[in-house]
ZAMARGU-4260 file (C-alpha; in steps of 0.2 Angstrom, whole numbers, plus 5000, padded with zeros to 4 digits):
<rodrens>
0) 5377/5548/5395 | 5395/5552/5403 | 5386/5561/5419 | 5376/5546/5421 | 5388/5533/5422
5) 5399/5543/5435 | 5384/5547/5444 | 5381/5529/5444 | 5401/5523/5449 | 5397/5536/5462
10) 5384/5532/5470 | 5390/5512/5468 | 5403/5519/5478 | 5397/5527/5493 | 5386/5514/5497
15) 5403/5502/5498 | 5409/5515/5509 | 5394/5516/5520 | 5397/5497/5523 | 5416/5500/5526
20) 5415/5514/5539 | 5397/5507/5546 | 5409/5492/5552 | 5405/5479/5537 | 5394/5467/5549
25) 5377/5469/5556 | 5376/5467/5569 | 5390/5467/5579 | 5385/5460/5597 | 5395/5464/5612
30) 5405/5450/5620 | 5399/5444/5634 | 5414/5429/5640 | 5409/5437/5658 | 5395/5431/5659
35) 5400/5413/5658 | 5412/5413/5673 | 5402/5402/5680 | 5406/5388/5664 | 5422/5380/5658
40) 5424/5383/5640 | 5437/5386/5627 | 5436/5403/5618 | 5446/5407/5602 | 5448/5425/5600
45) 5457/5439/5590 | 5463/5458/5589 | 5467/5470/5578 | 5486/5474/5575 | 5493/5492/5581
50) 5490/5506/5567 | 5496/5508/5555 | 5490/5490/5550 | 5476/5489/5560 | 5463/5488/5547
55) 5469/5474/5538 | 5477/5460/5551 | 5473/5450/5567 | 5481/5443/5580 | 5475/5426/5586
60) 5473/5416/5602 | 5465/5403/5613 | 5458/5405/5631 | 5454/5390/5642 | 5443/5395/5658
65) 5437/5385/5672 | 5431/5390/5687 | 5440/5392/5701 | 5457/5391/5691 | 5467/5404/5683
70) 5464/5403/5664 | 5475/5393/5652 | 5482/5406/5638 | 5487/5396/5618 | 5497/5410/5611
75) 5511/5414/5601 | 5522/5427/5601 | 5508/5439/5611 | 5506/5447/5628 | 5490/5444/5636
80) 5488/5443/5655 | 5474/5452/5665 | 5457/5445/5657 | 5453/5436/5641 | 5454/5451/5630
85) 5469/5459/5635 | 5485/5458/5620 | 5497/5469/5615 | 5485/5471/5598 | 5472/5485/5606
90) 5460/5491/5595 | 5444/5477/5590 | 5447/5462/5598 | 5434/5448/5592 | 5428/5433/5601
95) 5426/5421/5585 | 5417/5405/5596 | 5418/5399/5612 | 5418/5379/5613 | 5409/5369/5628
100) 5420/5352/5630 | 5411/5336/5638 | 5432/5333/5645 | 5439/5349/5650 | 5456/5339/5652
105) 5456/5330/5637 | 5452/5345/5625 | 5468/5356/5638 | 5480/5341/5634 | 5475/5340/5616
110) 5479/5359/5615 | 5494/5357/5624 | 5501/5343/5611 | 5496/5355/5598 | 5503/5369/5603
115) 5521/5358/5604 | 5518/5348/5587 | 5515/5365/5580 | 5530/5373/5586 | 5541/5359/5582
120) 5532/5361/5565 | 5536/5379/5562 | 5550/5385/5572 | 5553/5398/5562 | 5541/5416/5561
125) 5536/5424/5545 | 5526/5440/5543 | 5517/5437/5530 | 5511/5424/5521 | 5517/5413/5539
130) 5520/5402/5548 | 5515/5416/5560 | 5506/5418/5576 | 5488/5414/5567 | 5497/5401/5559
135) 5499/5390/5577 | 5479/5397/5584 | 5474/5386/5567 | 5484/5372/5569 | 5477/5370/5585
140) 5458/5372/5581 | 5459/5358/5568 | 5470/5346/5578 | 5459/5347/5593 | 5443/5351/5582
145) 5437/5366/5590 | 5425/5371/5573 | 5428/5391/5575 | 5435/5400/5561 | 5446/5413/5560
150) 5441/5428/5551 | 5449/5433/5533 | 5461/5445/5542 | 5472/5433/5551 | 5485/5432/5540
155) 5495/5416/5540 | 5479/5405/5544 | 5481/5397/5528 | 5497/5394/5526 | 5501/5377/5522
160) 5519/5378/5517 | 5527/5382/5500 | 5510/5371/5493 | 5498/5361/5504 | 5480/5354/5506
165) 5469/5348/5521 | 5450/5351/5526 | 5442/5367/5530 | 5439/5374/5552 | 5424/5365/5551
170) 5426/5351/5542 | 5416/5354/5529 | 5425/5357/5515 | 5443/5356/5508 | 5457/5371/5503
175) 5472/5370/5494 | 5485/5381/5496 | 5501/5389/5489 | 5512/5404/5493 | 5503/5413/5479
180) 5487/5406/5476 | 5475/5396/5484 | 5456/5392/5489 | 5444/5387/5501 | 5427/5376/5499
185) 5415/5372/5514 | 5397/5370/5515 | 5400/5382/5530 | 5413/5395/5523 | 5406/5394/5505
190) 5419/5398/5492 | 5436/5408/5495 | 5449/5415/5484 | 5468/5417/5491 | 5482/5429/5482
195) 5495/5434/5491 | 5485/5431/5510 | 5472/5443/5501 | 5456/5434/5503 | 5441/5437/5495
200) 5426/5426/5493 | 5407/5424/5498 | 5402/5415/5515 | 5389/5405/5517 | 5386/5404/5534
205) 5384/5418/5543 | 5380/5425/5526 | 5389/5438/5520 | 5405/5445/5507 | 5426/5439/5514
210) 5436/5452/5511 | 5454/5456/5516 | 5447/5472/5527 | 5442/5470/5546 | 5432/5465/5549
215) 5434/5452/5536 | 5416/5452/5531 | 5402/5461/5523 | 5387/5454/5529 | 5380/5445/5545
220) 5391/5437/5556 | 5390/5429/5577 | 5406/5436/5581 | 5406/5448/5597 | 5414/5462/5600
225) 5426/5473/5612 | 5434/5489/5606 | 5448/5496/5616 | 5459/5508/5613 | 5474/5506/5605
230) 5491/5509/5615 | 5499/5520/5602 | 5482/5532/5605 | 5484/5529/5626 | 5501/5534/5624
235) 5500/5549/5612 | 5487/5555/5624 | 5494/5553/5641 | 5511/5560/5636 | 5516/5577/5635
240) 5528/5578/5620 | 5543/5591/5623 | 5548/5589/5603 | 5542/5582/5586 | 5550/5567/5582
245) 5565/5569/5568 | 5562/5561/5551 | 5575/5550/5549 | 5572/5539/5534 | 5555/5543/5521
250) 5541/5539/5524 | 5530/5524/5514 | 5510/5521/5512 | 5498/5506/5503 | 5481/5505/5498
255) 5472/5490/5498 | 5457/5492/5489 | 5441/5485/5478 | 5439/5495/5462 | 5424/5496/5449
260) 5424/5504/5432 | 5416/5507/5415 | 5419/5511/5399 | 5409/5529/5391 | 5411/5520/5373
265) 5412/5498/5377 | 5415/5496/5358 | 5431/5504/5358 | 5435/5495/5374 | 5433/5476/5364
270) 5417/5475/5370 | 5422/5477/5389 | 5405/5484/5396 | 5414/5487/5413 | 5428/5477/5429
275) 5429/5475/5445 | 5446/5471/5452 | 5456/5469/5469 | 5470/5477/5471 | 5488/5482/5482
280) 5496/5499/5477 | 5512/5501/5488 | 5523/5520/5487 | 5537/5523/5496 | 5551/5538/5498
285) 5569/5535/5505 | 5577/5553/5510 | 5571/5567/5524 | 5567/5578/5513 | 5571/5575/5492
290) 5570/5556/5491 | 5571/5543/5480 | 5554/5537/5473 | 5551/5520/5472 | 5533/5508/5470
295) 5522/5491/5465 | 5504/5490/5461 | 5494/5476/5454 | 5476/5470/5452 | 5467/5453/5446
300) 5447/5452/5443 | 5433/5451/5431 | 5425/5460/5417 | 5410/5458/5408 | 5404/5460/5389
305) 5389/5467/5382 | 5387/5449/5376 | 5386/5446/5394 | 5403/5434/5392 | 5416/5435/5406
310) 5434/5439/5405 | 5450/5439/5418 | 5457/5456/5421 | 5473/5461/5426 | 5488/5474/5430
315) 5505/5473/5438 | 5516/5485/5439 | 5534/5493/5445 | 5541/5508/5452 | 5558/5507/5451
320) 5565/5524/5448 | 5558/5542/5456 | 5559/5557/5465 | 5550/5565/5477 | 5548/5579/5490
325) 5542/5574/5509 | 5533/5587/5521 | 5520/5589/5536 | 5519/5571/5545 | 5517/5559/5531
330) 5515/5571/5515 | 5522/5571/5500 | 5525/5575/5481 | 5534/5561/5470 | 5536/5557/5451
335) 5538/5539/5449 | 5544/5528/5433 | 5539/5513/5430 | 5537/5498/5418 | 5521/5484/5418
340) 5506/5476/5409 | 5487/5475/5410 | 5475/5468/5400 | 5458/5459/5398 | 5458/5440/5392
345) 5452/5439/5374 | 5444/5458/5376 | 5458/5470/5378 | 5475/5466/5370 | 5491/5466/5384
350) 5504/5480/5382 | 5518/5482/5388 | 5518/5497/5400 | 5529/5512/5403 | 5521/5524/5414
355) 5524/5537/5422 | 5514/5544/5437 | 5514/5561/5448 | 5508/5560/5465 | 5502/5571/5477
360) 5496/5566/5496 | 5495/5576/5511 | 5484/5577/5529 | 5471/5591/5527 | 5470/5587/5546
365) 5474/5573/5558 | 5457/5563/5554 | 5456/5566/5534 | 5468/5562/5520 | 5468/5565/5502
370) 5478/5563/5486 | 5481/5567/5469 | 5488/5557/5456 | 5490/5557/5435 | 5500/5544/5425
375) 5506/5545/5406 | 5511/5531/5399 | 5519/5524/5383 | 5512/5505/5377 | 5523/5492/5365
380) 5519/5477/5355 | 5501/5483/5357 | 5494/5494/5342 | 5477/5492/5345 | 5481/5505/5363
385) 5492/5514/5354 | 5490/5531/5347 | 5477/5539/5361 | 5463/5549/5355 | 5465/5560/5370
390) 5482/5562/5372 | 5489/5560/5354 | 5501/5561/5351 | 5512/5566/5367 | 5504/5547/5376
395) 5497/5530/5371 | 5485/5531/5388 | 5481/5542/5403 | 5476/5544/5418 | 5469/5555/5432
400) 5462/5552/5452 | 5459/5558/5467 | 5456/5550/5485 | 5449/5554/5503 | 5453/5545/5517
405) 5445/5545/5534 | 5455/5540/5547 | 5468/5545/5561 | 5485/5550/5560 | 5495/5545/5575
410) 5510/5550/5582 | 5523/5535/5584 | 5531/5539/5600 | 5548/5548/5593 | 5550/5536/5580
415) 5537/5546/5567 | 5520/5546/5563 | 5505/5532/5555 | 5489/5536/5548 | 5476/5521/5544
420) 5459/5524/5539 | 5446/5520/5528 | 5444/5529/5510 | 5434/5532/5495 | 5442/5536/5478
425) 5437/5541/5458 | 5448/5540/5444 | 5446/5544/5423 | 5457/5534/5413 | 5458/5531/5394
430) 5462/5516/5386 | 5461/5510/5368 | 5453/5526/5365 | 5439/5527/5376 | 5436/5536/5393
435) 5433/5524/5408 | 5425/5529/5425 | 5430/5522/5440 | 5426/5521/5458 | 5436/5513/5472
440) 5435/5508/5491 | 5448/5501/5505 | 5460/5505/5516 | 5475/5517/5515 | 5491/5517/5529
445) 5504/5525/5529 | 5520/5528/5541 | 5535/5541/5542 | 5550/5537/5553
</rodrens>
């Protein structure tokens, strides 16, 4: 029974990961803006960010062409210059709809009122959640009603202040939004869910699965295509480096991932017959060598019954105390201690949390990643998770994984090094008493310097 259900998470697993690493939409055509130099249109476009965040943010802008003039550029904060595609981002850069005015003047001044009301909106920049550069591309999609979308990735897109509302791209729905949470409806974008500018959701048209991964979807999509390569890679290669760059301050890596598991023995897990949750996991170590440890890792999703009723999951936790040893470009051993809950709405009773986790990552080369990691933990004000029938009685609950990731580690100039890449992970963990088995798949970076 137990080889079953892992071969089953596995295999549940690898085809995620064959979606990931495939590029998540079929197909993905090639962009072809050159071939309408002869027409006058408005294209609305975006890149990948440098590593080690490529994999999980855009940068967005707006390119007006018509021909026989030089082409108008909406952008902020960016770099462009030389042709349609060129940024400072590299990498993927997506051409998300290209817009065929009846008045070419009227749509440029509409987009040039834009562009100041939203500056004079948003003076300030902000990272993440915004107002950021994808911030001021939407404002000026809806306020001269362009009807392209921007994918799940540009972050900031959705940011409507501290709390806001107003209709969807292509005016077909509504979304409200906070800082925290929000949500999107649209006959066209189907239904979205906001957390922390982690979307997740189903699409409607092209059809397909939003995720906070580029290229924001799982599925079918129309946007086209250009990969370039990324200016940390041009320069890495083109230069000859007389030195490797001094580690000055510790290093830090996050996962951002979907994860899947199920219990050996659903009784003893209050009927919970298995989860699926999305989740941020963020480790960091301050020191050149022995550092101080420190981390955060939550999750929020949904769990089923074997009487097929449904119930919220969730986890949160903090690393606030640990130690840790760095080597090799972005490896390292650390111990972490921290305090948290999790839990299952009416299904699995909420504890309060002291774990305390060992973690082992290091480059097997420069395209492959992998990682160890075990957590004990001690749970209050919550009997029925107390008392393990595995680990009794040293520990309430444990825990034990490992990961692979694929992907390249780069060397930053002589600042340090970043790694980003896909990966795949499996994990057994107990709780009340029973072993679950889990599978996992996302995106990993990480960054020494």
């Amino acid at each position: 029974m137990r080889a079953r259900l892992l071969r089953e998470s596995v295999r549940r697993g690898l085809i995620a990961f064959a979606l990931v690493v495939t590029g998540c939409v079929v197909p993905q055509p090639k962009a072809s803006l050159e071939a309408r130099k002869d027409e006058a249109y408005v294209a609305v476009l975006s890149g990948e960010m440098p590593p080690p965040i490529d994999q999980v943010a855009r940068h967005a802008w707006i390119v007006v062409h018509v021909p026989g003039e030089h082409d108008r550029r909406f952008e902020y904060g960016g770099s462009g210059g030389g042709g349609p595609y060129e940024d400072f981002t590299g990498g993927d850069v997506m051409v998300h709809g290209v817009v065929h005015p009846k008045d070419m003047r009227a749509m440029t001044a509409c987009l040039e009122r834009a562009s100041e009301e939203a500056r004079k909106r948003h003076p300030g920049y902000f990272p993440i959640p915004g107002p950021n550069s994808n911030t001021y591309v939407d404002i000026l999609i809806r306020e001269c009603a362009l009807g392209v979308e921007l994918p799940a990735t540009a972050i900031g897109r959705d940011y409507r202040g501290i709390i806001g509302a107003s209709g969807t791209e292509t005016r077909t729905g509504v979304q409200f939004e906070s800082v925290l949470f929000g949500i999107r409806l649209g006959l066209v974008e189907g239904i979205e869910f906001h957390f922390l500018s982690f979307v997740f959701g189903l699409h409607v048209w092209p059809p397909g699965i939003t995720v906070p991964i580029n290229p924001g979807r799982i599925g079918f999509a129309t946007d086209q295509h250009v990969h370039r390569e990324h200016e940390v890679d041009r320069e890495e290669r083109m230069r000859d480096w007389d030195h490797e760059p001094e580690k000055k301050y510790g290093l830090a890596n996050a996962w951002l991932s979907l994860n899947a598991a199920r219990p050996i023995d659903p009784a003893q897990a209050g009927t919970l017959a298995g989860l699926g949750t999305l989740g941020f996991t963020g480790r960091g170590l301050y020191g050149k060598t022995a550092a101080y440890g420190f981390g955060i890792d939550f999750a929020l999703g949904a769990g089923v019954a074997t009487n097929d009723s449904a119930s919220f999951v969730y986890s949160a936790h903090i690393f606030p105390a640990g130690v840790g040893v760095t080597f090799g470009p972005t490896g390292y051993f650390g111990v972490f201690a921290g305090i948290g809950t999790s839990g299952a709405t009416a299904l699995i009773e909420p504890a309060v949390e002291i774990p305390i986790e060992a973690r082992l990552e290091f480059d097997a080369s420069r395209w492959a990643r992998v990682g160890f990691r075990g957590v004990a933990q001690w749970n209050a004000l919550a009997t029925e998770r107390q008392h393990s029938r595995i680990a009794n009685p040293a520990f309430d609950e444990i825990t034990f994984g490992a990961f692979a990731r694929f992907g390249k580690t780069r060397r930053y100039r002589d600042y340090g090094y970043v790694g980003s890449g896909y990966f795949i992970g499996v994990e057994r963990r107990e709780i009340m008493g029973t072993a679950w088995i889990g599978a996992s798949f996302g995106v990993e970076t990480d960054a020494s310097v």
